[in-house]
Wavefront OBJ file of the C-alpha trace (Angstrom):
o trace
v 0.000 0.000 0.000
v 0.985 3.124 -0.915
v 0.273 6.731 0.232
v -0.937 8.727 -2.551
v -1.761 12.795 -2.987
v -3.191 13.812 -6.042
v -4.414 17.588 -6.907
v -7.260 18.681 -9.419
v -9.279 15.902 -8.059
v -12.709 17.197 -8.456
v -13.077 16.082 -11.660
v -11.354 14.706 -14.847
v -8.042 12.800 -14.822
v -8.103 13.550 -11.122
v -10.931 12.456 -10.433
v -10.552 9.482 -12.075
v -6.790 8.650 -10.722
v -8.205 9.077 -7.063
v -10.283 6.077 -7.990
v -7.803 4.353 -9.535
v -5.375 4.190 -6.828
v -7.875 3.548 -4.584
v -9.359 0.653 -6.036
v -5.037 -1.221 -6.171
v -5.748 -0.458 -2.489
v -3.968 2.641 -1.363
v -4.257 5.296 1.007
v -5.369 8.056 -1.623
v -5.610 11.404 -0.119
v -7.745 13.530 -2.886
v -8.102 17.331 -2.810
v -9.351 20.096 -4.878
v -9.825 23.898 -4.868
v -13.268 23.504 -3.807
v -14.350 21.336 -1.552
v -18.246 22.424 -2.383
v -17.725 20.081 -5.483
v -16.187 16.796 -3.562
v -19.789 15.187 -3.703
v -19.619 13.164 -7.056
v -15.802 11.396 -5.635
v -16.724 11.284 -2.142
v -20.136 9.488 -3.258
v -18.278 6.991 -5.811
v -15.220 6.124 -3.153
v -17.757 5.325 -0.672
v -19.879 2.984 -3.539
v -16.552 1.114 -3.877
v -15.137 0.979 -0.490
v -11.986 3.365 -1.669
v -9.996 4.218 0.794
v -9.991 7.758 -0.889
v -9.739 10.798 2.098
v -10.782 14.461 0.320
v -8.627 17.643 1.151
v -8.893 21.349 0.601
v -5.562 22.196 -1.205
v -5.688 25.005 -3.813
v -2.016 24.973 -5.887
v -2.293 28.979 -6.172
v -1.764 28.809 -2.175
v 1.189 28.456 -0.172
v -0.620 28.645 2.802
v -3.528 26.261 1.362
v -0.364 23.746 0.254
v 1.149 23.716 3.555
v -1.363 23.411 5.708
v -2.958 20.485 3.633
v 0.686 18.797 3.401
v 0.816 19.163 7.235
v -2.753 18.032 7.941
v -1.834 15.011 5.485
v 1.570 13.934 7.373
v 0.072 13.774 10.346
v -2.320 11.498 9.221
v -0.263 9.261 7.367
v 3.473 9.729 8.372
v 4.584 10.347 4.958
v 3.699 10.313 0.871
v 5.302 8.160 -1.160
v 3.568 9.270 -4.504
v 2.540 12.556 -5.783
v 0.127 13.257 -8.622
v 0.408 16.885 -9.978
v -2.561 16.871 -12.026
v -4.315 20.466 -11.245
v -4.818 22.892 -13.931
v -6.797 25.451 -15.924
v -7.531 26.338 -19.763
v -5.498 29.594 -21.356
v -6.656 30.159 -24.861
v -5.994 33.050 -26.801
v -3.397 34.562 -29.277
v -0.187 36.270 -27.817
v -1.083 39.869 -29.095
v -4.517 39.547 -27.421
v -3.765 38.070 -24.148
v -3.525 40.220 -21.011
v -0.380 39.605 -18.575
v -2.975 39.156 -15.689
v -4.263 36.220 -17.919
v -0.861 35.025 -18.756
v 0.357 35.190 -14.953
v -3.183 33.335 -13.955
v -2.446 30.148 -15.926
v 1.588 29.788 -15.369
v 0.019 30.052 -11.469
v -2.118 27.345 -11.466
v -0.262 24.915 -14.195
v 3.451 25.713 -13.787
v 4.266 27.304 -9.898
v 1.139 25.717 -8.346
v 3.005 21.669 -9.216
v 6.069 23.358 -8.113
v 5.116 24.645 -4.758
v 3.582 21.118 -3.848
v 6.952 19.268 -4.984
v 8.853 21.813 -2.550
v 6.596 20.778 -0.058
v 6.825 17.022 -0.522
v 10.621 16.503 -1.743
v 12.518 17.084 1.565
v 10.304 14.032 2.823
v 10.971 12.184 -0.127
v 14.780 12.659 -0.615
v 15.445 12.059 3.196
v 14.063 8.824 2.711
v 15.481 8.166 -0.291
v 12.149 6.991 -2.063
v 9.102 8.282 -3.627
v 7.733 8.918 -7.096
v 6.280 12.648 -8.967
v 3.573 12.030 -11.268
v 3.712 15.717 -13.925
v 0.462 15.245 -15.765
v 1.510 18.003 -18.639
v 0.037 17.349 -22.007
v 1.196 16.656 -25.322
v 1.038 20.700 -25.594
v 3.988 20.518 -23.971
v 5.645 19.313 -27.269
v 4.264 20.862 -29.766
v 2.206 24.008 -29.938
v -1.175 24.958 -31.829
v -1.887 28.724 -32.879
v -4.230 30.771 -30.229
v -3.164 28.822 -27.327
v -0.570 30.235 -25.985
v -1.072 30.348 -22.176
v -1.771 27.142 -21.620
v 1.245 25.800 -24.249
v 3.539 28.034 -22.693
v 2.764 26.507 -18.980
v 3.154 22.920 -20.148
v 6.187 23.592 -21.713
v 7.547 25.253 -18.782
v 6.665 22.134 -16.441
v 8.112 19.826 -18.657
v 11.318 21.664 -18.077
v 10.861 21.972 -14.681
v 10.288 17.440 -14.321
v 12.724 16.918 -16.560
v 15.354 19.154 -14.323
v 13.705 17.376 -11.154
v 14.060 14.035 -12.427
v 18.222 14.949 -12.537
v 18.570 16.669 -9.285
v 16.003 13.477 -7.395
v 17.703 11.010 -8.958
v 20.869 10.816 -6.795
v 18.273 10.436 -4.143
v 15.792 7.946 -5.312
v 13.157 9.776 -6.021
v 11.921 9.403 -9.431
v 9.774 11.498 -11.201
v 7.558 10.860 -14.487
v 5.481 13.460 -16.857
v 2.324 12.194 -18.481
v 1.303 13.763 -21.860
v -2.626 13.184 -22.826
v -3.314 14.058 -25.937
v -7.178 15.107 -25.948
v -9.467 13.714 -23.276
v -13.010 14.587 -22.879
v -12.907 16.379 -19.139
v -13.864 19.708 -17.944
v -10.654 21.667 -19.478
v -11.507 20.046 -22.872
v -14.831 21.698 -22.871
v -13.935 24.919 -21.934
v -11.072 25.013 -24.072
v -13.882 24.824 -26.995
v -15.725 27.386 -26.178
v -12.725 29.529 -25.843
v -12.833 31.080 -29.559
v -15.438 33.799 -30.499
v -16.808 33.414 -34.175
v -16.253 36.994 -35.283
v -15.385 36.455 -38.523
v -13.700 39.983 -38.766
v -11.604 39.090 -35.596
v -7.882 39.265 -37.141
v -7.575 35.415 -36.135
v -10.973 34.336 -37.372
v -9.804 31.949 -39.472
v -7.591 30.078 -37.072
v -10.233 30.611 -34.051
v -12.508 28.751 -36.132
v -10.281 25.973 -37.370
v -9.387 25.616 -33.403
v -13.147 25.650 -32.895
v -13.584 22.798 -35.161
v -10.921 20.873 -33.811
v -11.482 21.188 -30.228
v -15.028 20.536 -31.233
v -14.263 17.332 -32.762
v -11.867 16.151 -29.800
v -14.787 16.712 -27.260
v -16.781 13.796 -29.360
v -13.904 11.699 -30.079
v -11.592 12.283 -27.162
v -10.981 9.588 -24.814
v -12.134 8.992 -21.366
v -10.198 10.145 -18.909
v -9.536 6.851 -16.915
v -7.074 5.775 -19.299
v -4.960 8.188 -18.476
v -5.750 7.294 -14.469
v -4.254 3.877 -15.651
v -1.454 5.661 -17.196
v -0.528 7.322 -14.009
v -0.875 3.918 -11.751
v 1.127 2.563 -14.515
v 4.496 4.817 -14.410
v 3.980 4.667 -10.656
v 4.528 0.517 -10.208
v 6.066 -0.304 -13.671
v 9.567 -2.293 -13.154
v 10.592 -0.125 -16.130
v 10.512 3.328 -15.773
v 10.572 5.833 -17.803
v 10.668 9.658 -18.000
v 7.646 10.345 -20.215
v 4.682 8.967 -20.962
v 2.370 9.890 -23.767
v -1.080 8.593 -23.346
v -3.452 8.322 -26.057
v -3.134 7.210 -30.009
v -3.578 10.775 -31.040
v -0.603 12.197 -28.650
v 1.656 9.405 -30.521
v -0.017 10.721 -33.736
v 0.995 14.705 -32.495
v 4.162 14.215 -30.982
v 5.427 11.940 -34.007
v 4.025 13.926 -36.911
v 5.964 17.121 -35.319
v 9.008 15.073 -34.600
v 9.287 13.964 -38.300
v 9.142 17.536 -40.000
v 11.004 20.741 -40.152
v 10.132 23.794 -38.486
v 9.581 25.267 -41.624
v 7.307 22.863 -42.896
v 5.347 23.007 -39.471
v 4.815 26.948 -39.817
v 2.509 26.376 -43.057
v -0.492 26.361 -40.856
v 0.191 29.661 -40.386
v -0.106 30.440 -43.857
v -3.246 32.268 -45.225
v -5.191 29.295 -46.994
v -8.809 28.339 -47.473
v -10.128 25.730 -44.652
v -9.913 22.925 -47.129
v -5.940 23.612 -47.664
v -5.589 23.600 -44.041
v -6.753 20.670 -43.357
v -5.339 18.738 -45.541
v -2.215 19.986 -44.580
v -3.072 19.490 -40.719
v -3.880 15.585 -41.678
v -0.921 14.848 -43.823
v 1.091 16.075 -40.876
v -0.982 14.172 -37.872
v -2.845 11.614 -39.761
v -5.330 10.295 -36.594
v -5.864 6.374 -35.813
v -9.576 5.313 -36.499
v -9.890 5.875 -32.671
v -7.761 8.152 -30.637
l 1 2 3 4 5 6 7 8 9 10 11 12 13 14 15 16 17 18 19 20 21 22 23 24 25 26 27 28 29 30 31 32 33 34 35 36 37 38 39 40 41 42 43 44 45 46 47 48 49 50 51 52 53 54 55 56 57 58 59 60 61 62 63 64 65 66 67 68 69 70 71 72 73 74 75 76 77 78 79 80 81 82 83 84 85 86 87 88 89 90 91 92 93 94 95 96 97 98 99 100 101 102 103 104 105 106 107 108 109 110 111 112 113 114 115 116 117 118 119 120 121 122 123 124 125 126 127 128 129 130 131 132 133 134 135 136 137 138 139 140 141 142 143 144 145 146 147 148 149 150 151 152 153 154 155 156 157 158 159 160 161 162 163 164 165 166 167 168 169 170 171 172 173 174 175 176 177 178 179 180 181 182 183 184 185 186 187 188 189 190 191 192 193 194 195 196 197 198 199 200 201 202 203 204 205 206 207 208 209 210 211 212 213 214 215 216 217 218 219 220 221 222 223 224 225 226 227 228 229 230 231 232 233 234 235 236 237 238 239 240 241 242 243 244 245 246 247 248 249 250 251 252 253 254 255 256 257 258 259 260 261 262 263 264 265 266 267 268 269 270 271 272 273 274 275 276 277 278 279 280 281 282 283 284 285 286 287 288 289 290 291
């Protein structure tokens, strides 16, 4: 049995990992923002018999952190896995987002994991065990037009695990980053709605082919407790690796950008009719019959 905190639990891959752990029988110690919206977890833990305990931590908080992490380690002694799954939507172009926006969503997705990890490490490298679960995204690999806040925080945690796992490692203490590509959850949804359809906006014609596609992904996407399974996955495997992508259409994004220029990336960019572009988008991430 292990000891298990997870953040962003209230719904989603959170949600959905609290379970998970819970049901390979370990101590799972769930929190959220909110703890007005713990109902649906606390209700589905109890169905099963989880071993699931819920906790008021919000990531934008030092004081929320700590006093969670305190309230936790006196329960439990210790945590030998953390789950860093919290986060928020950012959609918008660079010219039209606000630095109050920008600074909102690098809060939440990149210095909210962080301040948890400096919470938990000391633990974790005294005893000279433990294991960091980074759910970024496969937006931390590659980037799409008119989302720049949220790229720009995944690509900043990646950096950040991928730095941890060389400083921990001396220690231990291993840490992995799991990349969804798109799952239908809360963030999915809102990310969606995100684009106006003013078709005299200056981006209108990239706001609508994000539309379309973020549209599309909320039908098609996968459920979410695949990448719970992902998560309990890089936690026990006997062969561990650094990242994880997690779903056929991350290996479909992540490959497609890995096998072309830069150059021939920036095309969808170009000014082209809908048709051109998504031909072009397909040719360069042809999708599985099911992502």
């Amino acid at each position: 049995m292990a000891i298990v905190l997870i953040t962003g639990c209230s719904t989603g891959i959170g949600f959905e990992t609290a379970l998970q752990f819970g049901r390979s029988g370990n101590q799972v110690y769930a929190t959220m923002r909110n703890l007005d919206k713990a109902g649906p977890l606390r209700d589905a833990a109890r169905q099963e018999n989880l071993d699931v305990r819920i906790h008021q931590l919000d990531v934008d908080s030092r004081v929320s952190i700590d006093a969670a992490i305190a309230a936790i380690l006196a329960e439990a002694g210790q945590v030998d896995v953390l789950v860093n799954n919290a986060g928020v939507t950012g959609m918008g172009s660079i010219e039209e987002t606000t630095d109050s926006e920008l600074h909102a969503v690098m809060e939440t997705n990149f210095f909210g994991p962080l301040r948890v990890i400096r919470g938990i490490v000391p633990a974790m490298r005294e005893r000279r065990s433990g294991t960091i679960v980074n759910v970024t995204s496969v937006a931390g690999r590659l980037v799409a037009g008119l989302a720049s806040q949220y790229h720009c925080s995944k690509w900043a945690l990646e950096c950040a695990s991928e730095t941890l796992a060389l400083e921990l490692r001396q220690f231990g203490v291993r840490v992995a980053i799991v990349e969804p590509g798109f799952f239908v959850t809360p963030i999915l949804d809102k990310a969606a709605e995100a684009w106006g359809d003013n078709e005299n906006a200056p981006y209108a014609d990239l706001e609508r082919r994000m539309r379309d596609l973020y549209a599309q992904a909320t039908v098609g996407g996968g459920h979410p407790s695949v990448v719970a399974r992902a998560i309990e996955n890089a936690v026990t495997t006997t062969e561990p690796r650094l990242r994880y992508l997690v779903g056929a259409d991350a290996e479909s994004f992540v490959g497609g950008r890995q096998r072309i220029t830069d150059e021939e990336y920036l095309v969808l960019g170009e000014e082209q009719s809908d048709e051109q572009w998504w031909t072009r988008f397909m040719e360069m991430f042809p999708m599985p019959v099911e992502a």
